[in-house]
N, CA and C atoms as an extended XYZ file, in Angstrom:
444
Properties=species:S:1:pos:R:3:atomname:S:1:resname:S:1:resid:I:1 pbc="F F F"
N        93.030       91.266      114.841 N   UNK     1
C        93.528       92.612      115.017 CA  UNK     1
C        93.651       92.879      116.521 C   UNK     1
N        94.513       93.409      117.257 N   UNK     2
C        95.213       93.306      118.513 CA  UNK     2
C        94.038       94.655      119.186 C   UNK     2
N        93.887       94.453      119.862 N   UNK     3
C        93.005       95.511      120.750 CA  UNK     3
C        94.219       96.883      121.063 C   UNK     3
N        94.219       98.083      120.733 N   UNK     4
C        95.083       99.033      120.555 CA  UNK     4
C        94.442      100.099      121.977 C   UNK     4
N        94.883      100.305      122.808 N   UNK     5
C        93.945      101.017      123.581 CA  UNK     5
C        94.817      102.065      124.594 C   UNK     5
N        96.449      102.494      123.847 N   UNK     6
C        97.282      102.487      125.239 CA  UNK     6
C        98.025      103.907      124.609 C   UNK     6
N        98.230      104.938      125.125 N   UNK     7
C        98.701      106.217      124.756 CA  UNK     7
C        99.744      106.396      125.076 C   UNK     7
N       101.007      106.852      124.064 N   UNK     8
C       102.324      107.377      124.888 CA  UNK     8
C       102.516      108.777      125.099 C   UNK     8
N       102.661      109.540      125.824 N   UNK     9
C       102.513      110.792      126.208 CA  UNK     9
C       104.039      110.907      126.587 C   UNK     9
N       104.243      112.270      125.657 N   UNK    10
C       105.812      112.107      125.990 CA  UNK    10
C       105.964      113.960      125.932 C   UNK    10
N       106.437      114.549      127.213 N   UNK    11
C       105.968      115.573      127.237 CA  UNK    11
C       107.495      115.921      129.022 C   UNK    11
N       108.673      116.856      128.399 N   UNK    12
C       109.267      116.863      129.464 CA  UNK    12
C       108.657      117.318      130.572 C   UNK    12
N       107.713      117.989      130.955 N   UNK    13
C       106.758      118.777      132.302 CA  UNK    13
C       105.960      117.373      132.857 C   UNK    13
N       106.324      116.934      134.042 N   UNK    14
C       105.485      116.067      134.225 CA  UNK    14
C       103.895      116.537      134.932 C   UNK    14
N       103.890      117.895      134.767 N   UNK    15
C       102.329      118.260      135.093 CA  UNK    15
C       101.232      118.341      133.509 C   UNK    15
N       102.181      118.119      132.617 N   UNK    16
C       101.294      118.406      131.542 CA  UNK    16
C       100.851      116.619      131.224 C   UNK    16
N       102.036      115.971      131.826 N   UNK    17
C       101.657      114.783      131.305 CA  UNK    17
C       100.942      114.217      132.298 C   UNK    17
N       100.636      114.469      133.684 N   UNK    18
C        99.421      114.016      134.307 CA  UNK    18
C        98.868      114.506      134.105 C   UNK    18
N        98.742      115.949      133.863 N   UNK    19
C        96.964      116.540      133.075 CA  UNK    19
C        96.051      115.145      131.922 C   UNK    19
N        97.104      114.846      131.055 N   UNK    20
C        96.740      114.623      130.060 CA  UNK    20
C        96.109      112.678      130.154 C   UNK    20
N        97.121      112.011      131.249 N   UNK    21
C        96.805      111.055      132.205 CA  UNK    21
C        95.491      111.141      132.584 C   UNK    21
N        94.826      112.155      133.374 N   UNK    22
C        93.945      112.087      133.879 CA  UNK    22
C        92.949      112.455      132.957 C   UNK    22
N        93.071      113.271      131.908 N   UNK    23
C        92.184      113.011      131.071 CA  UNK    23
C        91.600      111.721      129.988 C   UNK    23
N        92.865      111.240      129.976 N   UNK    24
C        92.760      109.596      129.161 CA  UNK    24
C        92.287      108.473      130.256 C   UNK    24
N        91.949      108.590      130.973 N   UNK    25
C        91.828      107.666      132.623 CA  UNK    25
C        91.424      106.160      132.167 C   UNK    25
N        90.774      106.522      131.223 N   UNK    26
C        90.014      105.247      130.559 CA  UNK    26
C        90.867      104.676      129.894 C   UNK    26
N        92.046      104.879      129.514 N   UNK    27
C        92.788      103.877      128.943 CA  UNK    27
C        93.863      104.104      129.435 C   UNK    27
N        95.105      102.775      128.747 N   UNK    28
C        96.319      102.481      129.407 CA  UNK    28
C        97.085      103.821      128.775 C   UNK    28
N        98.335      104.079      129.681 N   UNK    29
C        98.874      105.744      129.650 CA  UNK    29
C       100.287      104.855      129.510 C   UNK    29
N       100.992      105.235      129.082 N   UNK    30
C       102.487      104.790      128.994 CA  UNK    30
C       103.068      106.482      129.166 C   UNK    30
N       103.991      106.855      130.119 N   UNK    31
C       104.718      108.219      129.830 CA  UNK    31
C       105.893      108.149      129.731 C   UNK    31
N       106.483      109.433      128.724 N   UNK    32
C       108.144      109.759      128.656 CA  UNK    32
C       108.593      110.909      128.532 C   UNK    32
N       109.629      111.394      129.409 N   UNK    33
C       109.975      112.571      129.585 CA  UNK    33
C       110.743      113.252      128.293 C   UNK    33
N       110.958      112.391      127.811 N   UNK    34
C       111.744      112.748      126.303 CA  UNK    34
C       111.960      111.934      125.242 C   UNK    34
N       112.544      112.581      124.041 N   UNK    35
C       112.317      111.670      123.085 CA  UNK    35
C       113.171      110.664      122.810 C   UNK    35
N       114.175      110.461      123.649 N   UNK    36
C       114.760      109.144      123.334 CA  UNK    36
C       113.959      108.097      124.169 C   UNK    36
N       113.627      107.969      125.600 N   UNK    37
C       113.061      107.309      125.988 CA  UNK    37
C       111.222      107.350      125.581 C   UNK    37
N       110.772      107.994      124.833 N   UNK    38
C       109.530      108.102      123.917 CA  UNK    38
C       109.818      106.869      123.242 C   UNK    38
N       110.836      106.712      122.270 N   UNK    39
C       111.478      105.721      121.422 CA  UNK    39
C       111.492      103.961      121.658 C   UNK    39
N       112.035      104.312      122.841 N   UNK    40
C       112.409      103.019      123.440 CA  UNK    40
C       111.028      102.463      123.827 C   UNK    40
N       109.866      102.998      124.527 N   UNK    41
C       108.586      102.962      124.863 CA  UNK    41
C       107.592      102.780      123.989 C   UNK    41
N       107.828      103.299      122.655 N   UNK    42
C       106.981      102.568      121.502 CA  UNK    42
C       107.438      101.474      121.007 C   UNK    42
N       108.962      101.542      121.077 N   UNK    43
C       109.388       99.801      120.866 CA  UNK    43
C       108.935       98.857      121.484 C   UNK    43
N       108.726       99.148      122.864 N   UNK    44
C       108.893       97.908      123.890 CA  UNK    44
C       106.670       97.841      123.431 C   UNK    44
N       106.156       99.066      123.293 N   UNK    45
C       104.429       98.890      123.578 CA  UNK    45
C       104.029       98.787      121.546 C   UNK    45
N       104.603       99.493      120.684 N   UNK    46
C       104.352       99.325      119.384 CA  UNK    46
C       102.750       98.708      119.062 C   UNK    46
N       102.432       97.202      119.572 N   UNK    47
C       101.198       96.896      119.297 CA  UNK    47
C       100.281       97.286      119.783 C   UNK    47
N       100.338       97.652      121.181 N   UNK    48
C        99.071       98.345      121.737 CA  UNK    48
C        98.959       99.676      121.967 C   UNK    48
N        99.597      100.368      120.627 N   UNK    49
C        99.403      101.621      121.017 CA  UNK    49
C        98.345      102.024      120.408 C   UNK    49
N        97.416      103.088      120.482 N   UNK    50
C        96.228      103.535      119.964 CA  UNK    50
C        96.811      105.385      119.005 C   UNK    50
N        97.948      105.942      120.232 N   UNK    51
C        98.126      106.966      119.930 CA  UNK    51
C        99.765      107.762      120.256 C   UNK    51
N       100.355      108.319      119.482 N   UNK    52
C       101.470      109.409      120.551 CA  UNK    52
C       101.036      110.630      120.686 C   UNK    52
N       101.197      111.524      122.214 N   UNK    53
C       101.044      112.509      121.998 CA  UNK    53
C       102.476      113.298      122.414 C   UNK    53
N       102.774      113.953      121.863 N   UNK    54
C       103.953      114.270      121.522 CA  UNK    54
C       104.647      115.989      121.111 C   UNK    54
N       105.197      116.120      122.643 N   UNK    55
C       105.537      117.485      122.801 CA  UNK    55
C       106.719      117.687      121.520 C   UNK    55
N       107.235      119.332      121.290 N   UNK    56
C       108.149      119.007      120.574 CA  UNK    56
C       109.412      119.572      121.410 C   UNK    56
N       109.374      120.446      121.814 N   UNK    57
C       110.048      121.159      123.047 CA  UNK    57
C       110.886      120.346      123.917 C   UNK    57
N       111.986      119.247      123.973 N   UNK    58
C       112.191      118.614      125.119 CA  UNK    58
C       114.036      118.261      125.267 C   UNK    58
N       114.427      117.804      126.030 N   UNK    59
C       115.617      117.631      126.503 CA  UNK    59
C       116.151      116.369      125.556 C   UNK    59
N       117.084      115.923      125.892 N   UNK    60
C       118.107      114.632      125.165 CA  UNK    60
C       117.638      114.418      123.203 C   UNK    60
N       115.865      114.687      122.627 N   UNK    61
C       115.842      114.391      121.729 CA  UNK    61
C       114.708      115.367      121.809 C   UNK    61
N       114.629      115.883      120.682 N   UNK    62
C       112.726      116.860      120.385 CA  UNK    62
C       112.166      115.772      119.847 C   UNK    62
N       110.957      116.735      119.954 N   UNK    63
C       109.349      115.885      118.807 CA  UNK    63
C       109.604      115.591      117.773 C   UNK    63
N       110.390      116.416      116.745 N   UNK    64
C       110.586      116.280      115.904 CA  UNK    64
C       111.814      114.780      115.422 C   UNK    64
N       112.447      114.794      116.081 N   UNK    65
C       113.668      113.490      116.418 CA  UNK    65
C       112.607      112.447      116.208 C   UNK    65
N       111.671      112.416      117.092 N   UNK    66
C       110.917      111.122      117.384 CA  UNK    66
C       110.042      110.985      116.056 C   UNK    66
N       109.528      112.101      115.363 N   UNK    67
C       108.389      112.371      114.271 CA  UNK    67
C       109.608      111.253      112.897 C   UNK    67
N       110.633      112.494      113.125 N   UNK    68
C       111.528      111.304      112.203 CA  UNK    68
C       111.730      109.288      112.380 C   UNK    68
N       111.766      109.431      113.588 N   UNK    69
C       112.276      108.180      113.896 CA  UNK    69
C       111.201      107.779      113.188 C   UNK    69
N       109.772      108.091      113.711 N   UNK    70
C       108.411      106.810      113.163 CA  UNK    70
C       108.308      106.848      111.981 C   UNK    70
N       108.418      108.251      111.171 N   UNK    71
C       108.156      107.968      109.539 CA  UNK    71
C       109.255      106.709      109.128 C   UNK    71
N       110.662      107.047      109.403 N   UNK    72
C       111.986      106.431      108.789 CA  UNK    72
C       111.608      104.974      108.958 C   UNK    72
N       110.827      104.281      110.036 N   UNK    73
C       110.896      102.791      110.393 CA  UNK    73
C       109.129      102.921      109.671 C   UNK    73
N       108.574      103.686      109.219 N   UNK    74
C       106.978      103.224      109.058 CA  UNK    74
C       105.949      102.975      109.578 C   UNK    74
N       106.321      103.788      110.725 N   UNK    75
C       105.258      103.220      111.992 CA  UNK    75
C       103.946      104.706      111.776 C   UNK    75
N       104.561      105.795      111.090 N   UNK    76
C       103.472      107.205      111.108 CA  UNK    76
C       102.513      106.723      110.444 C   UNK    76
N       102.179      105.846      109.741 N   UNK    77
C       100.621      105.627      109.247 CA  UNK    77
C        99.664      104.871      109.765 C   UNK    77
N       100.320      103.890      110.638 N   UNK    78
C        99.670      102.869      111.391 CA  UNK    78
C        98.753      103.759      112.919 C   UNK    78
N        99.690      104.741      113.600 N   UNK    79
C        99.539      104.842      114.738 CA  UNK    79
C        99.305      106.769      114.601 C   UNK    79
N        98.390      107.405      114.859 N   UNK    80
C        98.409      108.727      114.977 CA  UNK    80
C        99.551      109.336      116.470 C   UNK    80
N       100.235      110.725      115.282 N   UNK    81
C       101.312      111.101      116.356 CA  UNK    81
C       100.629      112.426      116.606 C   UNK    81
N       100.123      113.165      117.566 N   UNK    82
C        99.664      114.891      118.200 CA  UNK    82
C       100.503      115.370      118.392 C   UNK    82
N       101.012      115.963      118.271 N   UNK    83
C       101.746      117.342      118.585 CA  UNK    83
C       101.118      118.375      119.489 C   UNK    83
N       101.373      118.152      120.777 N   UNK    84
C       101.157      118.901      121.543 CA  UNK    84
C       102.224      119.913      121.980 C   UNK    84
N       102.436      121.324      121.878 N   UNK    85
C       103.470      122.178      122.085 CA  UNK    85
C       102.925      123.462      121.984 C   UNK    85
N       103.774      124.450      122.599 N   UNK    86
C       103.744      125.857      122.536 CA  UNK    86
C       104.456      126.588      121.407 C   UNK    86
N       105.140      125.431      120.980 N   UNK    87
C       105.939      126.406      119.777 CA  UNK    87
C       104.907      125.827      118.437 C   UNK    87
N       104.170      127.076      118.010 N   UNK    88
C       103.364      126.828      116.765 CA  UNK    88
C       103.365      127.745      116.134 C   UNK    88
N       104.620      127.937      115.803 N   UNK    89
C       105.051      128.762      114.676 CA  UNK    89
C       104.791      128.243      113.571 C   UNK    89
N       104.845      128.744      112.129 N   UNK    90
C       104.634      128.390      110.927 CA  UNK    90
C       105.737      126.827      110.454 C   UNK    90
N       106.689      127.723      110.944 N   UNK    91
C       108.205      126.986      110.506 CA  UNK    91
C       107.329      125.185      111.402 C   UNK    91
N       107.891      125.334      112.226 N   UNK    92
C       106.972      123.967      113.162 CA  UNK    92
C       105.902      123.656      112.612 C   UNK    92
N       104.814      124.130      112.890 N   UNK    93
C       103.471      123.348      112.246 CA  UNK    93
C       103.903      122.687      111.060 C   UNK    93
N       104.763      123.689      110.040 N   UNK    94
C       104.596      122.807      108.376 CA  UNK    94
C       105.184      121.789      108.152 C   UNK    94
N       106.531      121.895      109.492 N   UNK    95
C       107.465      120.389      109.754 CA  UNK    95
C       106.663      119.418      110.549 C   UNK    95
N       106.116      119.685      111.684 N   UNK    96
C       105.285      118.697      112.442 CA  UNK    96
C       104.203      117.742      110.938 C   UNK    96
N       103.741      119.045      110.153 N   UNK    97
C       102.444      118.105      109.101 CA  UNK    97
C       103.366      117.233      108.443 C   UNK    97
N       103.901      118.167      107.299 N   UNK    98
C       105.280      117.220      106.552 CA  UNK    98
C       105.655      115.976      106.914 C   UNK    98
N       105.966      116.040      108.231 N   UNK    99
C       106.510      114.757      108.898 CA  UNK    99
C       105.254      113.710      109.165 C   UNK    99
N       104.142      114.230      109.277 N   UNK   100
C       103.026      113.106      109.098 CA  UNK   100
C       102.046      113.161      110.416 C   UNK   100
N       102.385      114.114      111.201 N   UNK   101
C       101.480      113.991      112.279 CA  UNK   101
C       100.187      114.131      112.277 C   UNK   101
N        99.205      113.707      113.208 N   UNK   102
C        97.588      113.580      112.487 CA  UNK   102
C        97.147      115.488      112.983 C   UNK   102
N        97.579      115.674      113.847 N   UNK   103
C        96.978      117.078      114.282 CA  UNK   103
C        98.113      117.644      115.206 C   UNK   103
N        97.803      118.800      115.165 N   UNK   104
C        98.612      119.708      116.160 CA  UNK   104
C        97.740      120.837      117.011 C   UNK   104
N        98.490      120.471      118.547 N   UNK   105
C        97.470      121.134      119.500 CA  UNK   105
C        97.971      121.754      120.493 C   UNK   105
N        97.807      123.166      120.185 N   UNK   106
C        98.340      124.038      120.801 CA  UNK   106
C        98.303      124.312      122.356 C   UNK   106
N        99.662      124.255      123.205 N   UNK   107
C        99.503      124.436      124.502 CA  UNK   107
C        99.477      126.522      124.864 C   UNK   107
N        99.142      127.050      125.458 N   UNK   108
C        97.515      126.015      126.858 CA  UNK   108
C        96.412      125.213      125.769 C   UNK   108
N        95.852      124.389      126.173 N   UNK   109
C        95.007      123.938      125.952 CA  UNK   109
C        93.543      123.414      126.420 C   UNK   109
N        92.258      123.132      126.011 N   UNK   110
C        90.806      123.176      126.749 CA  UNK   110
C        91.273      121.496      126.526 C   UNK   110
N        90.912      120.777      127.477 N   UNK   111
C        91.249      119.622      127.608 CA  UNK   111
C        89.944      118.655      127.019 C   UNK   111
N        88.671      119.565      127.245 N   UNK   112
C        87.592      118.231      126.592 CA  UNK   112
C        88.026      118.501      124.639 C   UNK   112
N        88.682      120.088      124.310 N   UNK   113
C        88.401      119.516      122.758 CA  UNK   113
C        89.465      118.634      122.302 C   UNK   113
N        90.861      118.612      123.504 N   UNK   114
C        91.642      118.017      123.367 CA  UNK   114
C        91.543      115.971      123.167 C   UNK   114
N        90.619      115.996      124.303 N   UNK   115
C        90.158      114.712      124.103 CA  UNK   115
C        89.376      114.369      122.847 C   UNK   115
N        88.697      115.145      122.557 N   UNK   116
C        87.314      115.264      121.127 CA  UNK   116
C        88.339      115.125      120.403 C   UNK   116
N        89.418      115.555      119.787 N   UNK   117
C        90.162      115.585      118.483 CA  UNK   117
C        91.004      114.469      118.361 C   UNK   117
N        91.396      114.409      119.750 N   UNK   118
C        92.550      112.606      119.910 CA  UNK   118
C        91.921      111.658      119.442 C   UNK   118
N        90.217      110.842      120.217 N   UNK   119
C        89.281      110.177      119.748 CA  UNK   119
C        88.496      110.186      118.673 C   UNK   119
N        88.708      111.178      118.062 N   UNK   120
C        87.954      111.293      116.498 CA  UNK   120
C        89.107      110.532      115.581 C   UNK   120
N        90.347      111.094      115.583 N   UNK   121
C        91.106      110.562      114.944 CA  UNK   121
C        91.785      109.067      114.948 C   UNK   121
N        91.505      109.160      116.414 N   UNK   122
C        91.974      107.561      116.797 CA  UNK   122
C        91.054      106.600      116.174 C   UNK   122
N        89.507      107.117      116.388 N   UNK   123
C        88.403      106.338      115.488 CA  UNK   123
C        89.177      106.048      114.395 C   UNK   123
N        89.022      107.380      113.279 N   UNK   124
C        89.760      107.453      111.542 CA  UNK   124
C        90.580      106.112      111.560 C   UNK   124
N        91.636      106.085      112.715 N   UNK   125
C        93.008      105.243      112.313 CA  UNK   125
C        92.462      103.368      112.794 C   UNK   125
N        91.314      103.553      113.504 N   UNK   126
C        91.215      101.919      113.283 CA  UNK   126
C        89.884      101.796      112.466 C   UNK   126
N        89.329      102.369      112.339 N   UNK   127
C        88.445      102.486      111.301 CA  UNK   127
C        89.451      102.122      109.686 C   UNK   127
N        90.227      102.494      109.593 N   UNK   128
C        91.509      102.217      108.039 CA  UNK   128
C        92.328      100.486      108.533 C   UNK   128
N        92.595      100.906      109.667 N   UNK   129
C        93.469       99.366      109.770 CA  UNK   129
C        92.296       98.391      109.788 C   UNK   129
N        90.903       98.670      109.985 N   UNK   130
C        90.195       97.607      109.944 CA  UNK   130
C        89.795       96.913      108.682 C   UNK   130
N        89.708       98.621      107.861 N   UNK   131
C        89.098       97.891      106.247 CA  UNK   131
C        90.319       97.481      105.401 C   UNK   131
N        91.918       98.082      105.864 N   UNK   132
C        93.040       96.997      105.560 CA  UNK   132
C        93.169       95.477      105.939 C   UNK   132
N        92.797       95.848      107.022 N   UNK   133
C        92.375       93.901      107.399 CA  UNK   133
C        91.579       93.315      106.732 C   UNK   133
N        89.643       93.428      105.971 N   UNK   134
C        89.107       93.212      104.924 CA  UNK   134
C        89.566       92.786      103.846 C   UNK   134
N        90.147       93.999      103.472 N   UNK   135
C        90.886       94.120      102.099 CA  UNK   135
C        92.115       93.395      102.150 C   UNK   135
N        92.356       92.999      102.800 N   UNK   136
C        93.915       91.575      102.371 CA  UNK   136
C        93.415       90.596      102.405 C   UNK   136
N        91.918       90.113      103.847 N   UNK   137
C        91.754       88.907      103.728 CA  UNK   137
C        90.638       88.830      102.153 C   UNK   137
N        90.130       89.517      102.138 N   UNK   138
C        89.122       89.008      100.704 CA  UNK   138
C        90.080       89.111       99.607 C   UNK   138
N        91.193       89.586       99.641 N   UNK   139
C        91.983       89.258       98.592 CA  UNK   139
C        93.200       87.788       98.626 C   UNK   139
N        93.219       87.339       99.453 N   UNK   140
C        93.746       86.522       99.743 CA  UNK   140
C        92.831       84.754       99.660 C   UNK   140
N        91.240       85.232       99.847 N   UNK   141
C        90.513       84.221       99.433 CA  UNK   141
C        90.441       84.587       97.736 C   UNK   141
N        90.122       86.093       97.136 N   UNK   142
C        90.342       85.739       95.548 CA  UNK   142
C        91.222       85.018       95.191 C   UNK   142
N        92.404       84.834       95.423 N   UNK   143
C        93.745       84.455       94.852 CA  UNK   143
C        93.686       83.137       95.011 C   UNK   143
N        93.238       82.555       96.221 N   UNK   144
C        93.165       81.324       96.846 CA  UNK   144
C        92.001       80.468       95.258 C   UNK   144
N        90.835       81.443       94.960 N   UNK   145
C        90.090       81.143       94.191 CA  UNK   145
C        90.681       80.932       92.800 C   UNK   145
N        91.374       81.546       92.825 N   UNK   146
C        92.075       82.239       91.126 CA  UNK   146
C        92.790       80.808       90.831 C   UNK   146
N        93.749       80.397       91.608 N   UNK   147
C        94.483       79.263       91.962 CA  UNK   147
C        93.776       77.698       91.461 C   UNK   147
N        92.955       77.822       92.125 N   UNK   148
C        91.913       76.619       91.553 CA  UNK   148
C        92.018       76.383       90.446 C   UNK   148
């Protein structure tokens, strides 16, 4: 299982996305000003990502563009997407969940619960890909057994 440790922060204000830089310090930061180049940046990093955090508010493509892109290719269950934004209206939040995102976090924001809620969940998501890893290989020695 690939060591996952690297955040894409995709957020058009580049002061929100060094806020959020300097709060992740401890791990690798990948940034994008928008959501097409968000896109291109989980393509090129995909395995080592741990997390997106992900404005919805932005120029050339929204959050939501990108929320689509990951469900449509299958990548929203593997990798937790945040929603970080000011627009948290009803209409938004129920599309941001719908679409699969792990949490939504309202800007302004207190930056330690911000970190507390990213890392809890990031736990959840390799904590699942780990006992998916278990669970194929012990099924893969049953079968191997069955075979005999």
């Amino acid at each position: 299982m690939a060591d996952r440790n690297t955040l894409l922060i995709v957020d058009d204000f580049e002061f929100n996305r060094l806020m959020l830089c300097d709060t992740f310090n401890d791990r690798s930061v990948i940034e994008a000003e928008n959501g097409q180049r968000a896109i291109e940046e989980f393509e090129r990093h995909k395995d080592e990502l741990c997390a997106v955090l992900l404005d919805i508010m932005m120029p050339v493509m929204d959050g939501f563009g990108v929320l689509e892109y990951l469900v449509k290719n299958g990548y929203i269950d593997d990798i937790p997407v945040f929603i970080i934004s000011a627009d948290t209206s009803d209409k938004s939040l129920s599309r941001a969940y719908d679409l699969g995102a792990a949490d939504v976090i309202a800007k302004p924001f207190n930056i330690r619960f911000v970190r507390r809620r990213i890392d809890n969940i990031i736990e959840l998501y390799n904590q699942r890909r780990h006992l998916r890893s278990v669970v194929s290989a012990q099924s893969k020695i049953l079968e191997q057994q069955n075979s005999k």
